[in-house]
One Martini backbone bead per residue (centre of mass of N, CA, C, O) as a GRO file, in nm:
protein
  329
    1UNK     BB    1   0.062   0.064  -0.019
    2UNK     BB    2   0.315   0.255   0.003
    3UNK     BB    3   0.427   0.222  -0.289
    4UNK     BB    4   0.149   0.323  -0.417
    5UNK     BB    5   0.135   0.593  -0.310
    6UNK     BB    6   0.417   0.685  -0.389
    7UNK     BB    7   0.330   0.662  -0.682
    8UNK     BB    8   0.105   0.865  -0.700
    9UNK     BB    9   0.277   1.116  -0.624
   10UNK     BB   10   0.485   1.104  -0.836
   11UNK     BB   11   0.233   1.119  -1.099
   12UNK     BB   12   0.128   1.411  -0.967
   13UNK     BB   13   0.424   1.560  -1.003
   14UNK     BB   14   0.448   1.487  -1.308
   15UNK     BB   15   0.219   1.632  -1.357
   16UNK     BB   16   0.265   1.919  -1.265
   17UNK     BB   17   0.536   1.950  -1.433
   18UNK     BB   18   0.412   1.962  -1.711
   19UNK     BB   19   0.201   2.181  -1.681
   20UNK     BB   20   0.424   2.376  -1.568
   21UNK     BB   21   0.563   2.381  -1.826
   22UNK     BB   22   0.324   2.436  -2.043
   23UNK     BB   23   0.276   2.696  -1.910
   24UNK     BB   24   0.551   2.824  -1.976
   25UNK     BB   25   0.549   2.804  -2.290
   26UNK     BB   26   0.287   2.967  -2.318
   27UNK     BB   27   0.398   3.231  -2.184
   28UNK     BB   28   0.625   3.267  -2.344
   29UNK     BB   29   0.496   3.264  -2.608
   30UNK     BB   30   0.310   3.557  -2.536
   31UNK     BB   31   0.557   3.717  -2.517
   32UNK     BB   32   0.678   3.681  -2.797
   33UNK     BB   33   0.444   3.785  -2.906
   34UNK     BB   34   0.369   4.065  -2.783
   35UNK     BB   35   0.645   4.174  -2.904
   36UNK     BB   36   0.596   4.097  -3.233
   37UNK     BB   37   0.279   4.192  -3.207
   38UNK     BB   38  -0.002   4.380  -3.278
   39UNK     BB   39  -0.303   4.537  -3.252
   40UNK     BB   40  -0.609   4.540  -3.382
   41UNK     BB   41  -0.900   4.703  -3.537
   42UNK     BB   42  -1.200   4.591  -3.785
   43UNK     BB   43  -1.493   4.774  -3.909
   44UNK     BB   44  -1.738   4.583  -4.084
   45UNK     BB   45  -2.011   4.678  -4.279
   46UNK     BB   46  -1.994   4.633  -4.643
   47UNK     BB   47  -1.840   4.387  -4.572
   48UNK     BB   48  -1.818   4.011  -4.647
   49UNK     BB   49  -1.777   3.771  -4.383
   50UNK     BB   50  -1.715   3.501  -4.577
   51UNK     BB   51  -1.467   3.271  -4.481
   52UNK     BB   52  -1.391   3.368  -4.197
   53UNK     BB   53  -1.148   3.310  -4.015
   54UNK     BB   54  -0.949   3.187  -3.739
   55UNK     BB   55  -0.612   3.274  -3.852
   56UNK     BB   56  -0.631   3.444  -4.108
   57UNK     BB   57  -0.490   3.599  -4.297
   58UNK     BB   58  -0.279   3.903  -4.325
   59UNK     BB   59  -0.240   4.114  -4.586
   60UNK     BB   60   0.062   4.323  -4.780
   61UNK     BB   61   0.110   4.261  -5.103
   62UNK     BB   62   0.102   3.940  -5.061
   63UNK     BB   63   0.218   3.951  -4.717
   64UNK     BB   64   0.246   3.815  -4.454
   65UNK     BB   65   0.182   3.948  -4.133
   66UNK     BB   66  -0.120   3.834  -3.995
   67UNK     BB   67  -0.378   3.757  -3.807
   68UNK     BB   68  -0.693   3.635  -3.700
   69UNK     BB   69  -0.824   3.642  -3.376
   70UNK     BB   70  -1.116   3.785  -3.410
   71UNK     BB   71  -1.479   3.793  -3.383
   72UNK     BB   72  -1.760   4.040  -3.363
   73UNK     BB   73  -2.062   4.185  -3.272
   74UNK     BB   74  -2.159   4.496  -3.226
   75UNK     BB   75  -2.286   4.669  -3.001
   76UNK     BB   76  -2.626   4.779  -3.127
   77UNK     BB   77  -2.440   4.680  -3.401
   78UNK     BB   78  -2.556   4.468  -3.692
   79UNK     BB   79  -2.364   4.551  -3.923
   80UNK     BB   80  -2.107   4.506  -3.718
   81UNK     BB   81  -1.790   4.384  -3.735
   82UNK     BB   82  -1.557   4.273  -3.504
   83UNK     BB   83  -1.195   4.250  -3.592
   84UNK     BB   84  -0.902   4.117  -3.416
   85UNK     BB   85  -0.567   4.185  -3.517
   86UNK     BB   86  -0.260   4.053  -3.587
   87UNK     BB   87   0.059   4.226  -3.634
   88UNK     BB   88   0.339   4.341  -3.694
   89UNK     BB   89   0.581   4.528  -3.572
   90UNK     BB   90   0.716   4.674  -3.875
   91UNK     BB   91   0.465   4.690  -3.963
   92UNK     BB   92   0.299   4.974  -4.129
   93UNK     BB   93   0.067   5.107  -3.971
   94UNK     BB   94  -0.147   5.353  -4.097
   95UNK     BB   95  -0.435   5.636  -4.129
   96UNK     BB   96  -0.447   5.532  -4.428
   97UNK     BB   97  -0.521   5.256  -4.393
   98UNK     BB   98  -0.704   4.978  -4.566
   99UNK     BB   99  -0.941   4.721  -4.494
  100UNK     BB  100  -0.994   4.435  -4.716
  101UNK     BB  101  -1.164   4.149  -4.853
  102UNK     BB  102  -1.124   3.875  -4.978
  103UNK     BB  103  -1.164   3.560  -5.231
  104UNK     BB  104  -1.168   3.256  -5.286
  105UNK     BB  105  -1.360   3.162  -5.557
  106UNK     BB  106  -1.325   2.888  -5.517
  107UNK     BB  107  -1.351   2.802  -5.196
  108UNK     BB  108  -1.425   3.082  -4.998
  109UNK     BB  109  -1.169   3.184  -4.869
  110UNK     BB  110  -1.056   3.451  -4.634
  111UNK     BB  111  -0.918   3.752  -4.646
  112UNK     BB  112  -0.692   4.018  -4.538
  113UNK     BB  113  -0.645   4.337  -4.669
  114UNK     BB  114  -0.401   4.572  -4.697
  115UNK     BB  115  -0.403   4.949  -4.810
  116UNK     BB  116  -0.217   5.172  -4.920
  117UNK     BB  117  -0.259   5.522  -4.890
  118UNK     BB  118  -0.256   5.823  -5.036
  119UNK     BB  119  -0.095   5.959  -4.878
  120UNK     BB  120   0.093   5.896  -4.625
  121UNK     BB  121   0.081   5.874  -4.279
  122UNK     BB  122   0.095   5.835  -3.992
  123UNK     BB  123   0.125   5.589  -3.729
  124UNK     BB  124  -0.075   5.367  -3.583
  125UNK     BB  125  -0.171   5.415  -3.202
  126UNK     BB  126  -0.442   5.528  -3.074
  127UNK     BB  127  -0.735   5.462  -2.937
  128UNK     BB  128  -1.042   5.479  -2.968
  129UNK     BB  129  -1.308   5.525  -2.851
  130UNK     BB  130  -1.427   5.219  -2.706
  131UNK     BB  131  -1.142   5.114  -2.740
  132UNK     BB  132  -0.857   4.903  -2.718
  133UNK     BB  133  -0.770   4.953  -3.022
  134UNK     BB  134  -0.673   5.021  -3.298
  135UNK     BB  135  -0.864   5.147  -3.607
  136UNK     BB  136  -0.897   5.011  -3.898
  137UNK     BB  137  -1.002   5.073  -4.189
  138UNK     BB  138  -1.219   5.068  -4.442
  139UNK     BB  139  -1.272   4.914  -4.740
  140UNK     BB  140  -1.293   4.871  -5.088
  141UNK     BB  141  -1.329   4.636  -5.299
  142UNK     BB  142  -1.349   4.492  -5.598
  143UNK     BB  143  -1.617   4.284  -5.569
  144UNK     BB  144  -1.782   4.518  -5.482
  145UNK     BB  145  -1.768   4.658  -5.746
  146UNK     BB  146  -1.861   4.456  -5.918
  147UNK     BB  147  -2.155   4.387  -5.755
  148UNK     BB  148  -2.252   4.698  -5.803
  149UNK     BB  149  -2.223   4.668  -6.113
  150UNK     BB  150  -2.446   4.412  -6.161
  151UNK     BB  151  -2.676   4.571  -6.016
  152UNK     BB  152  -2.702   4.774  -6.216
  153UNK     BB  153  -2.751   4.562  -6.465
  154UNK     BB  154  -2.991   4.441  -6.342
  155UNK     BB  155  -3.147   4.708  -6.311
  156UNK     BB  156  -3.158   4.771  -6.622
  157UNK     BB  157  -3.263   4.536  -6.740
  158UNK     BB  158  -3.532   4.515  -6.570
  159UNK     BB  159  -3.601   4.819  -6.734
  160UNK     BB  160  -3.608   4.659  -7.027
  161UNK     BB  161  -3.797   4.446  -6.958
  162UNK     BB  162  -4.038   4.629  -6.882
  163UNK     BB  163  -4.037   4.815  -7.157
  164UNK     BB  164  -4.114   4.522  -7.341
  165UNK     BB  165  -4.349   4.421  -7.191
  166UNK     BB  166  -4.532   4.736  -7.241
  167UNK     BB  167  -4.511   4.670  -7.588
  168UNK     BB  168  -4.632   4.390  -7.581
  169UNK     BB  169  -4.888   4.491  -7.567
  170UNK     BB  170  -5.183   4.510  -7.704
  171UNK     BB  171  -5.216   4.789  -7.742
  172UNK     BB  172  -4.917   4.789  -7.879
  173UNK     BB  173  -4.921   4.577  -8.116
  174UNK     BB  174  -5.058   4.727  -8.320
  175UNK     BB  175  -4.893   5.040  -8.318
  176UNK     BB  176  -4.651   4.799  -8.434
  177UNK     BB  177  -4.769   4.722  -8.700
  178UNK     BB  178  -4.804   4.952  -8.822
  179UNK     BB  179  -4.535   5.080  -8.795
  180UNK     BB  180  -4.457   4.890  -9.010
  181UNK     BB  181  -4.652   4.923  -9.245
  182UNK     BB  182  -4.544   5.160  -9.298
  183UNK     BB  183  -4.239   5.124  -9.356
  184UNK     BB  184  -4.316   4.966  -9.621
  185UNK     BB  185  -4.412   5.165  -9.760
  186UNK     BB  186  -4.143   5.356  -9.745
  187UNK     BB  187  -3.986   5.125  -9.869
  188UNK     BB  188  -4.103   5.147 -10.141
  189UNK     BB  189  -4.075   5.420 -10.225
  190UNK     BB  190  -3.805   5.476 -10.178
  191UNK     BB  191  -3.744   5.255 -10.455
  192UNK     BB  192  -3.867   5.446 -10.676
  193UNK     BB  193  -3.695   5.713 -10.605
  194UNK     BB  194  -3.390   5.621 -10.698
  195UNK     BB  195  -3.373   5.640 -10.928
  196UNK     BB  196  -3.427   5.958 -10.971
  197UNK     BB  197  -3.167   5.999 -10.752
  198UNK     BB  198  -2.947   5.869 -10.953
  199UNK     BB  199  -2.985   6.126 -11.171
  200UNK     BB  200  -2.917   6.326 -10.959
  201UNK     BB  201  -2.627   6.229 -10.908
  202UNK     BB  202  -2.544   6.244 -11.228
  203UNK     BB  203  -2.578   6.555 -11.205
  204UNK     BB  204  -2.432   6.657 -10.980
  205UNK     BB  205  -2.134   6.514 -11.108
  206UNK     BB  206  -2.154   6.721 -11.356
  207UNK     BB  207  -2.171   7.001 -11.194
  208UNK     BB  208  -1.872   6.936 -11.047
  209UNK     BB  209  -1.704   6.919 -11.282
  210UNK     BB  210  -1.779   7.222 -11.396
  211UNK     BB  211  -1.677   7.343 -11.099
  212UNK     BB  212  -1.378   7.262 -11.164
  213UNK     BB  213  -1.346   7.390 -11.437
  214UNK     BB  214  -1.423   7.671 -11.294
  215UNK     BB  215  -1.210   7.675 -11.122
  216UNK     BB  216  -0.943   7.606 -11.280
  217UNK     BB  217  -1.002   7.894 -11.448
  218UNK     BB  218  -1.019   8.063 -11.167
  219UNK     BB  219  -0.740   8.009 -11.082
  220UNK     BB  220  -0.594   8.144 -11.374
  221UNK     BB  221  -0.703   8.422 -11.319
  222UNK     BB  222  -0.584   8.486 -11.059
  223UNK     BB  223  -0.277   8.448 -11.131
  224UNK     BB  224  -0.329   8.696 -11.379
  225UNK     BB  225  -0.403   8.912 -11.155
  226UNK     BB  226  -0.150   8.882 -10.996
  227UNK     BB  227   0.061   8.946 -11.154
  228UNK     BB  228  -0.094   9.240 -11.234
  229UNK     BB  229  -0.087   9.298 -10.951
  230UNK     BB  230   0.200   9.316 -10.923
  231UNK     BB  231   0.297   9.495 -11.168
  232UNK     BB  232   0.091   9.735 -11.059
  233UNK     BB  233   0.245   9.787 -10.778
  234UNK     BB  234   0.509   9.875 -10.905
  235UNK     BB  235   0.374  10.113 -11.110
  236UNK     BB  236   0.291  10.229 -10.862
  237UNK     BB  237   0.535  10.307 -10.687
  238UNK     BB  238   0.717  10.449 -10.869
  239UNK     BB  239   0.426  10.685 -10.891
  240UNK     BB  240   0.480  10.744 -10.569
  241UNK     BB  241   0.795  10.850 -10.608
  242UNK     BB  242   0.768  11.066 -10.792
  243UNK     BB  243   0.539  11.223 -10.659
  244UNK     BB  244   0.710  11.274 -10.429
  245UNK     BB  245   0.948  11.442 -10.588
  246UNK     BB  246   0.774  11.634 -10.696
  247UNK     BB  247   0.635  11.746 -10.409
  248UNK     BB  248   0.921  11.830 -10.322
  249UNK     BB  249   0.985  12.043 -10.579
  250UNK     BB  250   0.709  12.203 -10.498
  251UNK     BB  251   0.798  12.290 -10.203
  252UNK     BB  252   1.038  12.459 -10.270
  253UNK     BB  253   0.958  12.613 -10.481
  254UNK     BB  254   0.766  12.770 -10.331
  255UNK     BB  255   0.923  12.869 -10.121
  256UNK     BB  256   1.096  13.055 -10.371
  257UNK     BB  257   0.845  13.190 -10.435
  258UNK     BB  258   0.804  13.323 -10.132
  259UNK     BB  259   1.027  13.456 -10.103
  260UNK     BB  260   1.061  13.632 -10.337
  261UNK     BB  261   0.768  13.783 -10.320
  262UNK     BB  262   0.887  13.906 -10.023
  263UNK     BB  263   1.084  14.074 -10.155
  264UNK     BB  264   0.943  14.246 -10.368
  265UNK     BB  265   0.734  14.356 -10.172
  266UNK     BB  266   1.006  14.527 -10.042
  267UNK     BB  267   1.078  14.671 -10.316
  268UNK     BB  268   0.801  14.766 -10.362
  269UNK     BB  269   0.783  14.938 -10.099
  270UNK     BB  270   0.978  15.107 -10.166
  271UNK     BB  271   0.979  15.239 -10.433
  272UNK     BB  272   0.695  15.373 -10.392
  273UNK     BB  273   0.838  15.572 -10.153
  274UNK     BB  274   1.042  15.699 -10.404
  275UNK     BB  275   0.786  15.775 -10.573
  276UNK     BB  276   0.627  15.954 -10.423
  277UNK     BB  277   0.884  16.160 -10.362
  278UNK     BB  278   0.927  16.197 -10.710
  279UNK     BB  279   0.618  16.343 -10.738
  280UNK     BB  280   0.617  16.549 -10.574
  281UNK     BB  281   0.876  16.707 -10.720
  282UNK     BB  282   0.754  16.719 -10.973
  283UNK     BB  283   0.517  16.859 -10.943
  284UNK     BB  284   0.678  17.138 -10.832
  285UNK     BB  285   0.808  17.159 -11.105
  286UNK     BB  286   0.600  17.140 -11.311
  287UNK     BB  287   0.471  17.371 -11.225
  288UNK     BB  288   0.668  17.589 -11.246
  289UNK     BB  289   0.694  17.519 -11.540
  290UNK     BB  290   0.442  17.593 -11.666
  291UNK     BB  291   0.437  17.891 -11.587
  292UNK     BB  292   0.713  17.923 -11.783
  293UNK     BB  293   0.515  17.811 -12.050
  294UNK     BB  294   0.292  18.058 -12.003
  295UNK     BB  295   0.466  18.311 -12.039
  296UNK     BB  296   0.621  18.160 -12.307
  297UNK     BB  297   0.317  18.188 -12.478
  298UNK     BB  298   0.293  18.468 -12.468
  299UNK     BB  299   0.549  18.609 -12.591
  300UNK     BB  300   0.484  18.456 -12.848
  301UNK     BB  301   0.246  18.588 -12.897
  302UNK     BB  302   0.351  18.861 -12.948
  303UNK     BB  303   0.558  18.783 -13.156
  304UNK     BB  304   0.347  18.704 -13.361
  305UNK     BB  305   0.181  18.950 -13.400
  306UNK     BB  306   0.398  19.135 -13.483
  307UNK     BB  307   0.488  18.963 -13.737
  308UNK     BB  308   0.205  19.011 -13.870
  309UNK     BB  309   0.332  19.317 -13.816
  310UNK     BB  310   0.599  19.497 -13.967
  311UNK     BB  311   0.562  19.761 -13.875
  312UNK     BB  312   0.500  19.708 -13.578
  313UNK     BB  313   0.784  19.647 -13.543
  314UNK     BB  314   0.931  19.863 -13.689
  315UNK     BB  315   0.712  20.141 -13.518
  316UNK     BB  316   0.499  19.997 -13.366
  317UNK     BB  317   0.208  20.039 -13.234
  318UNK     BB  318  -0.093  20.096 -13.309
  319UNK     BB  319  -0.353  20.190 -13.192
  320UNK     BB  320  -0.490  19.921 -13.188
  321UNK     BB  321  -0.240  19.762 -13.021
  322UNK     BB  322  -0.315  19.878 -12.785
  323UNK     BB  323  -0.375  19.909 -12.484
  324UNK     BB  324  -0.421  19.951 -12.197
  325UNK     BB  325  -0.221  20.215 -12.093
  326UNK     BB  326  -0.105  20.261 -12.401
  327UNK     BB  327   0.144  20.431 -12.568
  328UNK     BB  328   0.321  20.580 -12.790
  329UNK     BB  329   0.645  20.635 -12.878
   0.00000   0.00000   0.00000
């Protein structure tokens, strides 16, 4: 009995101490873990966590960095679950990270990629109220927006195929076989009117024809009238240059023949002055003339009434020829 006690003493010993290793080794394991990765969370709105499980990868550009630790819907919002990821603590995660959800098509496996987005921010340290990790942004993957553009194409369908379907009720049915039958007939007449019309094409063919023959005749005559009028350019240019220089001999001409008129102008005013004083004196002189040409006009008529009498020249003048108190010598 003493040896059995002994045994199960020894054996609860040796479970007591296997024990106390492996919580040692789970703890070190922990702080070792601890050390090397940080908890972040990521609150999920918008974005299918479907295949998403626990310790499922976390990647940055293809490289896994660490995995999801835990998930829960959040307190209060059932449309959020928040994801709590361990990442290594190298990775830069920044305010500006922002996490989507991947998906193999094929399997349906679920993994979370992180999301560089620029500019880049500081690094993400701080925890937001209400939360014990820091909060990584939710992004938006690409086969949400191709689910939501196919859901897009899925209601633009639906709307074509409701206007389809309201085209083709009975009373819309009618006004489309009108509408057909009429375009039956404009596509006869039209049919008839080609002749016609392909001979309107065969005249238009011919007045471009002409029009192209009158345009290169019309080239033709510009040339010669460009010809022409550089021609005529260079003897207006010439006749302005003549032009020029007889205006310039005509404009010296005049100054020359100012000074002149001015000159004579100023001689003929001396002139006058000494002709005015030249026409006094003699005036003066002429009065005098005169007087001294009727005393001697009287002398001389005496002279000759004399000569007319030798007698009275002779002997002296008789008495008819005495004047008033005249006696005879």
């Amino acid at each position: 009995m003493e040896a059995e006690a002994r045994y199960t003493y020894v054996g609860a010993a040796v479970l007591a101490l296997l024990a106390a290793l492996v919580a040692g080794v789970l703890w070190l394991a922990r702080i070792g873990d601890e050390a090397t990765r940080a908890s972040y969370a990521i609150h999920f709105e918008r974005q299918s966590l479907s295949g998403l499980q626990v310790g499922a990868p976390v990647t940055l550009r293809g490289i896994r960095v660490g995995s999801v630790e835990d998930y829960s819907l959040a307190a209060g919002e059932a449309d959020r679950v928040r994801v709590v990821v361990r990442i290594d603590r190298r990775v830069p995660v920044r305010t500006t990270t922002a996490a989507i959800v991947t998906r193999n098509l094929v399997t349906g496996i679920a993994d979370i990629a992180l999301v560089q987005q620029d500019p880049p921010g500081p690094l993400l340290t701080a925890a937001t109220a209400g939360e014990t990790y820091p909060v990584i942004a939710e992004g938006r993957s690409d086969l949400d927006e191709l689910a939501g553009r196919v859901n897009q194409v899925g209601e633009l369908a639906y709307d074509v195929l409701s206007s389809i379907d309201q085209l083709l009720k009975p009373e819309n049915r009618k006004a489309v076989m009108d509408t057909v039958d009429n375009l039956r007939i404009l596509t006869a007449g039209l049919n008839q009117r080609l002749a016609a019309l392909d001979r309107t094409l065969e005249l238009g063919g011919r007045a471009a024809a002409s029009i192209a023959a009158a345009a290169d005749r019309l080239g033709a005559t510009a040339e010669v009238a460009t010809e022409v009028t550089g021609r005529t350019g260079e003897q207006v240019e010439r006749t302005l240059a003549q032009a020029e220089r007889v205006l310039e001999e005509a404009r010296l001409a005049l100054a020359r023949v100012t000074a002149t008129a001015e000159a004579v102008g100023q001689q003929a005013h001396a002139a006058a002055g000494r002709i005015e004083s030249t026409a006094a004196g003699v005036d003066d002189q002429l009065g005098a003339a005169l007087a001294e040409l009727r005393l001697t006009m009287e002398a001389a008529t005496r002279v000759v009434d004399r000569l007319r009498e030798p007698r009275a020249a002779l002997f002296g003048p008789g008495p008819a020829q005495l004047g008033p108190g005249e006696g005879k010598p």
